[in-house]
C-alpha positions in Angstrom: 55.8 111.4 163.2 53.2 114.5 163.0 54.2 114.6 159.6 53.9 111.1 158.8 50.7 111.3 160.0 49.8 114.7 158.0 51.3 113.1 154.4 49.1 109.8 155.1 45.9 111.8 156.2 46.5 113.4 152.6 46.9 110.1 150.5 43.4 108.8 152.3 41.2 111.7 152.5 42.8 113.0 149.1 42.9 116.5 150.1 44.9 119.2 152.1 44.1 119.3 155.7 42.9 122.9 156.8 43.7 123.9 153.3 40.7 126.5 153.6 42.3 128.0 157.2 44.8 130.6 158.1 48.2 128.4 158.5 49.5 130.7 161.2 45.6 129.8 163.4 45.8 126.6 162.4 49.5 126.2 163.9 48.1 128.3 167.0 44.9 125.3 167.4 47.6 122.8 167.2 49.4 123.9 169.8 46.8 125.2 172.3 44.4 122.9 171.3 45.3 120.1 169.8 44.1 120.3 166.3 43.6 117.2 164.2 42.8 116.8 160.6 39.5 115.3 160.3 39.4 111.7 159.4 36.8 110.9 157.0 34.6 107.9 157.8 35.8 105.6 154.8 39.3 105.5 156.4 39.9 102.3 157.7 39.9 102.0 161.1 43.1 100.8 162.4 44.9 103.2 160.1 43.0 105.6 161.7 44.0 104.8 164.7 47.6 104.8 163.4 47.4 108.2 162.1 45.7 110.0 165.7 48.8 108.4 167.3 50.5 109.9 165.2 49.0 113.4 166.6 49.7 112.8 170.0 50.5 116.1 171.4 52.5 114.5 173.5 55.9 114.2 171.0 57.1 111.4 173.3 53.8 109.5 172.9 54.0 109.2 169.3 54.7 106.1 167.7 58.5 105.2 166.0 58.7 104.4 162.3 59.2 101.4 163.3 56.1 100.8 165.5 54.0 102.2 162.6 55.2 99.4 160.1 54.8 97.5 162.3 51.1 98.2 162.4 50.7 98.6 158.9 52.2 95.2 158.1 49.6 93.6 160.5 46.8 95.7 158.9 47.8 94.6 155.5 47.8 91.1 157.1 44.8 90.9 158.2 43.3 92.9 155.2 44.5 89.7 152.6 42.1 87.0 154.7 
């Protein structure tokens, strides 16, 4: 789901996350510290909370595929009234 996450960060923010970093620090502040991509603030808010799930460094805390459309379909819901 990290990927997930990573792919739909991209489509929002329309850019690379840490594109200007060092991929091998960037993997190292994921792991030891949690790195996220940052959000911008015209990303809607339940997708952002979609997407931080997503980044749980906890694998077993992220949401399933199906959880996520889940979500999405409600957000898509509630974004039509």
């Amino acid at each position: 789901m990290w990927s997930f996450g990573i792919l739909a960060f991209e489509v929002f923010a329309q850019q690379e996350p840490h594109s200007k970093s060092d991929p091998i620090q960037i993997g190292q502040l994921i792991r030891n510290e949690g790195l996220t991509p940052q959000l911008p603030n015209t990303c809607p808010t339940d997708i952002t909370s979609i997407l931080k799930s997503c980044w749980n460094i906890e694998p077993s805390q992220r949401p399933t595929i199906d959880q996520i459309t889940q979500q999405l379909e409600l957000s898509l819901l509630q974004f039509k009234h």
